[in-house]
C-alpha positions in Angstrom: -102.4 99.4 83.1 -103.9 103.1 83.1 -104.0 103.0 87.1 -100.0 102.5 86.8 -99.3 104.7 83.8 -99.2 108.4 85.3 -97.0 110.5 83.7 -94.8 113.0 85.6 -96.6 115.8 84.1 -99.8 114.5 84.9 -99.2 113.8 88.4 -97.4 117.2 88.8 -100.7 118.7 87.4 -103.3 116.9 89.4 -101.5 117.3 92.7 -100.8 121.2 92.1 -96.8 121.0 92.2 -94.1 121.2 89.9 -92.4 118.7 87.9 -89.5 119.1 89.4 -91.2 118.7 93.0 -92.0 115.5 92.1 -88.1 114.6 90.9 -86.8 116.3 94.4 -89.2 113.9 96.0 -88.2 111.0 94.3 -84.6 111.8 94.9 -85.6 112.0 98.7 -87.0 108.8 98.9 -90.9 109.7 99.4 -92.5 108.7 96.4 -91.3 106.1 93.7 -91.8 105.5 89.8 -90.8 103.4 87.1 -89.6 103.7 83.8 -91.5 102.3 80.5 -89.8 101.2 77.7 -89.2 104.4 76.3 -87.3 105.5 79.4 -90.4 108.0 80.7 -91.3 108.2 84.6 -94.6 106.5 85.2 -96.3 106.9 88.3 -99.1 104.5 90.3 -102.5 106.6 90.6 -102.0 106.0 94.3 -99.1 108.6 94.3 -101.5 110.9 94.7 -102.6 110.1 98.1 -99.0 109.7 99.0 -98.3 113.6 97.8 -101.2 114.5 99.5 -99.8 112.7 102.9 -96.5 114.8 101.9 -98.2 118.4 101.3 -100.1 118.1 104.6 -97.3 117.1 106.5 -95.5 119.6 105.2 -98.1 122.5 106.4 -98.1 121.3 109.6 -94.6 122.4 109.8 -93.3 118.2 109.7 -89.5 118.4 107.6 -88.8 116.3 104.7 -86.6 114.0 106.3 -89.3 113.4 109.1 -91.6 112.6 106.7 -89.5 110.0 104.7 -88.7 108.5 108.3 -92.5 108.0 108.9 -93.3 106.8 105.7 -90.7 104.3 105.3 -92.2 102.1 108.3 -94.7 101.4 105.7 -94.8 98.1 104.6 -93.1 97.9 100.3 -93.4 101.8 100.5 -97.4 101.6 100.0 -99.7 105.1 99.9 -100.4 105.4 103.5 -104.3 104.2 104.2 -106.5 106.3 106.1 -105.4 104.2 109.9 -101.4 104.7 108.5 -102.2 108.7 108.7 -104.2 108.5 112.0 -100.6 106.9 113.5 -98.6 109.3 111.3 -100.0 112.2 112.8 -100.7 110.5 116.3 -96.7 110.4 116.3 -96.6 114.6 115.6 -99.0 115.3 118.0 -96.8 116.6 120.6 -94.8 118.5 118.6 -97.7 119.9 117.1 -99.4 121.1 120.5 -96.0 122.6 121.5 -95.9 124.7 117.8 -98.6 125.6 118.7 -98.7 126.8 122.2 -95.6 129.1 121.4 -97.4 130.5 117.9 -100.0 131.4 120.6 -97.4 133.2 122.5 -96.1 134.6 119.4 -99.2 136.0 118.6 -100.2 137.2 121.6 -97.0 139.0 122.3 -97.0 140.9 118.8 -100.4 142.1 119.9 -99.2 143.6 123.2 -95.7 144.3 124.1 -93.8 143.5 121.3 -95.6 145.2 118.9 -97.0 148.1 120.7 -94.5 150.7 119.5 -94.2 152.4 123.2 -90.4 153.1 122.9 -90.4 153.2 126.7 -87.1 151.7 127.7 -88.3 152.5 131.3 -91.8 150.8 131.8 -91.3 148.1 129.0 -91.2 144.7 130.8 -88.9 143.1 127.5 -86.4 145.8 127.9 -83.1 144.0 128.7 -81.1 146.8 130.3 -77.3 145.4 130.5 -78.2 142.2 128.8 -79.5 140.5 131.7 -80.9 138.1 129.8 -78.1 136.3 128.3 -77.3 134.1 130.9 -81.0 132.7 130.0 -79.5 132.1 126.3 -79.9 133.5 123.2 -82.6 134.4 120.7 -86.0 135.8 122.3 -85.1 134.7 125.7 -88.9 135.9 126.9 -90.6 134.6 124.2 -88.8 131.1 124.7 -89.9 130.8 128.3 -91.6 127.8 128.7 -91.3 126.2 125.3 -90.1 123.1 125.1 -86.8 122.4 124.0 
């Protein structure tokens, strides 16, 4: 019974988030718990893994509700086994190469033009004299070239 008998505070602790992380989660549908006769959330040890599955996810920049979608192919909501994450993450690939590619473009932009501090409105090649730009779209129109949509 001790493998099924986490407490919330417990889990909370050994999978460095809050308490009320673990509630919001719940609440969205990515982990489960039970109640014990005295009306206490108790967790399955194997919650951990499934938090873990949730926090790296959630670095790489994959939302909540993506993550619940992925998850719930899993058959009776089980903790994801080591093949389950290879095909989790298999399915974010792309979208992963494309974050990416344009954080590389970011980055090298910020180095160079963007961040150089020139002021020349003259021989800047991102100066937008009359808004030229807008009929490309809106936000950073430069930066945006070539990322996918």
């Amino acid at each position: 019974m001790e493998d099924s008998n986490w407490t919330v505070g417990r889990v909370a602790r050994r999978c460095g988030v809050k308490v009320s992380t673990l509630h919001f989660y719940e609440k969205k549908g990515l982990i489960r718990s039970w109640r014990n006769a005295g009306n206490q959330r108790r967790y399955k040890a194997d919650v951990l893994r499934r938090i873990s599955v949730i926090k790296a996810a959630q670095k790489m920049g994959i939302s909540l509700e993506e993550i619940r979608r992925a998850l719930a192919t899993l058959p009776d909501n089980r903790t994801p086994t080591a093949g389950d994450w290879a095909a989790l993450s298999a399915n974010w690939r792309d979208d992963l190469d494309a974050r990416i590619a344009y954080l590389e473009r970011l980055r090298d932009l910020l180095t160079g033009c963007i961040g150089c501090g020139c002021l020349s409105m003259k021989n800047c090649p991102i100066y937008n004299e009359n808004d030229k730009l807008a009929r490309e779209g809106d936000g950073p129109v430069i930066l945006e070239r070539g990322a996918p949509r």
